[in-house]
MARPA-231052 format. One record per residue (C-alpha): z, x, y. Coordinates in steps of 0.02 Angstrom, whole numbers, plus 32768, in hexadecimal, padded with zeros to 4 digits. Each point is the difference from the previous one (the first is absolute). Layout:
residues N
ZXY...
END
This chain:
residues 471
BDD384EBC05C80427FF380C57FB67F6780637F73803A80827FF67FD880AC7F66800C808B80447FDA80A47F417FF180467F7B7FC27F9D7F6E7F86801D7FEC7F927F4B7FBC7F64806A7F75805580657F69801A7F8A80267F397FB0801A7FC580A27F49805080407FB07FC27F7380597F4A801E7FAA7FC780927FDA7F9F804C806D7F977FAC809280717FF380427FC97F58804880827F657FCD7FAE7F5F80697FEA7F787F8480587F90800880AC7FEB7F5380197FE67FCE7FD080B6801C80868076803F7F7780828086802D7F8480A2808880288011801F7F357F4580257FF67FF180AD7FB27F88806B8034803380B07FC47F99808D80407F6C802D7F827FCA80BF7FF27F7C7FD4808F80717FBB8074807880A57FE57F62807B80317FD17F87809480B5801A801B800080A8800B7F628033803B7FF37F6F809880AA7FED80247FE67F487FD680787F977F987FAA7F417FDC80697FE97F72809A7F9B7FF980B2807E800480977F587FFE7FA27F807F9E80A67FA97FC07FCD80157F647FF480C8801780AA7FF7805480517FAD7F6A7FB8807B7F85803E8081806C80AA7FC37FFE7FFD7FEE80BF805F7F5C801B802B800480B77F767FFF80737FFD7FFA80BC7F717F9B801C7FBE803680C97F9E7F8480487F75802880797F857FA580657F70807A80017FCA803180A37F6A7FD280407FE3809880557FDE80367F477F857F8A7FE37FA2804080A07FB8808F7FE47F84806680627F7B7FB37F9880147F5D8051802E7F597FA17F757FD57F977FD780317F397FF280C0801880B6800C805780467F907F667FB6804D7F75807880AB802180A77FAB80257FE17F9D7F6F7FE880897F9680788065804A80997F567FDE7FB37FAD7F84802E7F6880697F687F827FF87F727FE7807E804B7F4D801B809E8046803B7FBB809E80697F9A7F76807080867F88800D806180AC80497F76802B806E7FE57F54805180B18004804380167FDB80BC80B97FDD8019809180507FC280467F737FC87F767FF87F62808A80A17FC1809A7F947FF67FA97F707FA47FC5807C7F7580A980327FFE802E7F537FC67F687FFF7FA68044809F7F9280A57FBF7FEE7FB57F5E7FBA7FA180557F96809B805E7FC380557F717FDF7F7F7FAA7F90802B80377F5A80B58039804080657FFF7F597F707FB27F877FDD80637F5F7F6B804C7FD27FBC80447F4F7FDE80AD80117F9F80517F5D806180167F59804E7F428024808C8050807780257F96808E8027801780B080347FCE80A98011803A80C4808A7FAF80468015801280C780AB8033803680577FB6808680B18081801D8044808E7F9E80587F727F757F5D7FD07FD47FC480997FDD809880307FAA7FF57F837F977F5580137FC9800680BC7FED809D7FF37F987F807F8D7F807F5E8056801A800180537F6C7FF37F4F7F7B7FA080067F7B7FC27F5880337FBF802280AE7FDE807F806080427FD880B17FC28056809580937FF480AB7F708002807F80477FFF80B77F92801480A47FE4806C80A97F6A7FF5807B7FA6809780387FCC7FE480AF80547FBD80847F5F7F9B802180207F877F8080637F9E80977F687FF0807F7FD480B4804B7F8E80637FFC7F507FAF80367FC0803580B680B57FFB8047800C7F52801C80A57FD37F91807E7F95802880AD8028800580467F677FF37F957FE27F70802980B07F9D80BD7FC780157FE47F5E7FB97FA5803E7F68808380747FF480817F827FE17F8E7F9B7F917FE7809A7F7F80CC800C800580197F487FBF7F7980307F7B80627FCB7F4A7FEA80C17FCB7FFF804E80A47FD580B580128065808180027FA8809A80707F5E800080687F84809480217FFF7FE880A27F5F806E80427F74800C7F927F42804180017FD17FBA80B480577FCD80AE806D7F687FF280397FFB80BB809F80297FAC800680C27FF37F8A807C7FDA7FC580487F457FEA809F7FC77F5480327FA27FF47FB77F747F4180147FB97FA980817FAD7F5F801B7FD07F607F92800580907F6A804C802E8086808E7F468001800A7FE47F4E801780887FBD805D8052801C809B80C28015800D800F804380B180367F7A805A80B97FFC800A801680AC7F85808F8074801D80557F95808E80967FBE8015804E7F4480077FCA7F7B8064807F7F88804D7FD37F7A7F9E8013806A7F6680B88023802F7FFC7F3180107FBD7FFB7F4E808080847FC180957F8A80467FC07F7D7FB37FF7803A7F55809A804A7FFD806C7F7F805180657F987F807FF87F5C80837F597FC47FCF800980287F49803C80877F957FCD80B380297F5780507FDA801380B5800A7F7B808B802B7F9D80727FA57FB0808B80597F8A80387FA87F467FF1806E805F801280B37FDA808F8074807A808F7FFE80057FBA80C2803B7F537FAA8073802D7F9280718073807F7FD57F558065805C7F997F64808C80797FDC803C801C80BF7FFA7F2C8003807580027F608067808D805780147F9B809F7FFF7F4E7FE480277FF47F42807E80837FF2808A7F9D7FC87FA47FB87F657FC380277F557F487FFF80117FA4807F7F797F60805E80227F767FCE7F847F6280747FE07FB17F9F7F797F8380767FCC7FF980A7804D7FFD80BA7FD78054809D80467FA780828082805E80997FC1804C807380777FF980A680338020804D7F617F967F927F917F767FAF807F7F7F80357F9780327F987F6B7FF37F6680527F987F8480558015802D80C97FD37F6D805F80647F8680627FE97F707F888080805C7F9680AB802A8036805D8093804480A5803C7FC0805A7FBA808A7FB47F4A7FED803E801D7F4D80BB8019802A7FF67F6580637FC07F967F688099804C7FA280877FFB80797FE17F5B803A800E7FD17F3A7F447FDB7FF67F717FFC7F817F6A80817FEA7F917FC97F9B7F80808C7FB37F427FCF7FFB7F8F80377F7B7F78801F80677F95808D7FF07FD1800E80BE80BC8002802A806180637F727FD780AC80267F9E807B80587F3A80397FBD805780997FC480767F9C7F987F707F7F7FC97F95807F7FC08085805E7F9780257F527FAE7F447FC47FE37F9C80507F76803E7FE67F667FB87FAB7F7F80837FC07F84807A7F698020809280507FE07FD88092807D7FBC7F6B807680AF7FAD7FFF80778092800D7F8F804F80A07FEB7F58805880B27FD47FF7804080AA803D7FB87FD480A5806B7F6D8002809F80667FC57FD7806F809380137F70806880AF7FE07FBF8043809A7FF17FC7802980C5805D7F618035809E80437F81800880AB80547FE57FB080AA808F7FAB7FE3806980617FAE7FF48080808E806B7F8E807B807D7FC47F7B7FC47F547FD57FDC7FC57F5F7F5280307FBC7FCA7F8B7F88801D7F5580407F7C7FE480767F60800E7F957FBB7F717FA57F447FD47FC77F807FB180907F7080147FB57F8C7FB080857F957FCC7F4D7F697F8A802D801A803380B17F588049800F804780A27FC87FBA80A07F8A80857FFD7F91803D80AE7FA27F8F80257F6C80597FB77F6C80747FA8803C7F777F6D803180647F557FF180AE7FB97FE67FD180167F46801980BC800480B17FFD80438046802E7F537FB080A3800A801F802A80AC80C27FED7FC9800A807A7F877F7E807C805180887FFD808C808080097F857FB780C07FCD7FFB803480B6809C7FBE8036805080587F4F7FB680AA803180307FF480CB80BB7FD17FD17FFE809D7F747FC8807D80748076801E807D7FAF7F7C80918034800580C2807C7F7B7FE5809B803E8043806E7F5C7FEE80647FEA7F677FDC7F4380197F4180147FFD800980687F507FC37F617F9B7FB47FEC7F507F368002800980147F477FB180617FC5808E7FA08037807E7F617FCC7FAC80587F517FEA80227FFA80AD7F5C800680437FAE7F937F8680707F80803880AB801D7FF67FFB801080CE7F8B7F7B802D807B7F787F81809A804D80677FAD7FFA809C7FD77F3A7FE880B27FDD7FD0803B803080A87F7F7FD780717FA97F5C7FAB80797F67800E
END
């Protein structure tokens, strides 16, 4: 069995939440301040699932992740905004009660969020979260059946060589966990444009002497930063309740340039690259004519950590159309620049309602699991032919980015890291019957084996991707 990878998942969030105030992860698995505390989804949470759109359930519980044979996980950090602890129903109990039930986070932690008044209060919960990461960094747990386990947080691509090369001991299972931030506001934005530049910088150069520094940032993400501005990025009863307009669909700000410097200068620490994923199509021409301009003599790749396609012309109807997903031409960038797209399992992202409603209704697993998971292969094989089209290679961009735990309605069946088994060799069959039946793909050098494409995205990319770019 191949080693997994998610490039964008959230295991802390729901422990953290339930943590505070004091912000600790036990070292029992039985607490939920724990991140090995299982909490599969029961048949009830599935139909809530399904019918509200609503997942309270934990999806990268380590504990999942290691059953699941997922052993590298990009562990994206996040502040959460308080502009999503506001709602239009004020403060109080009756605007808690929904956002709680809607992340699962904890009361205590939803009005610590809502009582923020600087921007600052979103850097020191990033310290916060990357304390409470490094709690029970490399201790070992007893899962059930006696079989023991670990996280251990990764520091450069020898690390996690190292302990993906032994993750598979009989002894312990090892998790390589290594960590992003979503949200540029982590380094004091975002709250009633008053930040500091002087102080963004700084924390900037604090989070690059971290000990395991991370490797990419989201740098836009639900609300205005004073960075750059978002795309949409709610659906539903959130769209409903909160208010996103503020800064959506514009461009970059001058001190967002400022912030993009900084990151990606190697004289006040090692690089942190970008991942695009939650900027405005206005920011992300923004981003690419800065790399074309004042970066163009060095190798910076183009990160979207979880996104999907729009489709084009041909095959718009497929597809989810909105410009929180990415057009063809955003997708050539990712590849030429020898980047990472990362595919999310999100059911409000993977495909259009036509394509949702051809792959819901069925009632056994089996039929589940193959349906679900050809809305992912069409994901793959649109970037493929994409590619393919202008000569580059097709199959080394993709890789997994789930967006798990993210407050996301994840594809029916394929509900946690535990299920990644099956999404394998579901892919397997639809990659097998693409590649026998005379596909678009034009290049002799694209003509691969269903197993190593299938490989490829489930983590070959991401591991190959690391061993260039994290050192």
């Amino acid at each position: 069995m191949d080693t997994f990878v998610d490039v964008h998942c959230h295991p802390y969030s729901k422990p953290f939440g339930q943590g505070q105030p004091q912000g600790r992860q036990s070292q029992d698995k039985r607490n939920k301040t724990s991140i090995w505390h299982h909490d599969p989804p029961t048949l009830g949470d599935k139909l809530v699932n399904m019918v509200l759109s609503l997942t309270r359930f934990r999806q990268t519980d380590f504990t999942a992740s290691g059953r699941g044979n997922v052993r590298v996980i990009v562990n994206s950090l996040y502040p959460l905004e308080r502009s999503f602890c506001r709602n239009k129903l004020g403060t109080g109990l009756p605007a808690d009660l929904p956002v709680n039930f809607v992340t699962a986070f904890g009361n205590n932690y939803i009005n610590r969020v809502q009582a923020i008044t600087s921007s600052d209060a979103y850097f020191t919960e990033l310290c916060e979260q990357y304390a409470f990461m490094r709690e029970m960094d490399g201790k070992v747990v007893l899962l059930s059946g006696g079989q023991k386990a670990r996280y251990v947080l990764t520091k450069n691509y020898e690390d996690l060589e190292a302990l993906v090369r032994n993750a598979g001991s009989p002894d312990v299972i090892t998790l390589a966990v290594m960590l992003s931030i979503e949200g540029a506001h982590a380094f004091s934005c975002g709250i009633d444009n008053g930040s500091v530049p002087a102080t963004i910088l700084e924390n900037i150069a604090t989070v690059k002497q971290w000990a395991h520094r991370p490797l990419f940032i989201t740098f836009a993400h639900h609300f205005y930063n004073e960075l750059c501005g978002h795309a949409e990025s709610l659906t539903g009863a959130l769209k409903q309740a909160l208010d996103q307009h503020e800064g959506l669909d514009t461009g970059f700000t001058p001190l967002g340039e400022a912030v993009v410097r900084a990151l990606l200068s190697t004289e006040n620490g090692p690089r942190i690259l970008i991942d695009i994923k939650h900027m405005s199509e206005q920011s992300r021409k923004h981003y690419f004519n800065l790399l074309d301009t004042e970066f163009s003599d060095q190798d910076i790749p183009i990160i979207v950590s979880h996104g999907c396609v729009r489709g084009n012309d041909t095959n718009r109807n497929q597809y989810h159309d909105h410009p929180i997903n990415f057009s063809d031409t955003e997708i050539l960038r990712v590849a030429r620049s020898g980047g990472l797209f990362g595919v999310q399992l999100d059911e409000r992202r993977i495909g259009s309602e036509r394509a949702l409603k051809h792959a819901r209704g069925h009632i056994h697993r089996k039929d589940i699991l193959f349906s679900w998971a050809e809305l992912v292969w069409s994901q793959l094989r649109h970037i493929a032919e994409v590619l393919d089209k202008e000569n580059l290679f097709a199959w080394g961009t993709i890789c997994l980015g789930t967006d798990y735990d993210g407050i996301v309605n994840p594809i029916n069946g394929y509900w946690t890291h535990r299920e990644f088994p099956e999404l394998e060799a579901y892919l397997m069959m639809h990659a097998h019957k693409y590649m026998r039946n005379n596909p678009p793909i034009t290049n002799g050098f694209n003509q691969l084996h269903e197993g190593e494409i299938v490989a490829r995205f489930m983590g070959g990319n991401a591991i190959d991707f690391f061993r260039k770019y994290y050192r």
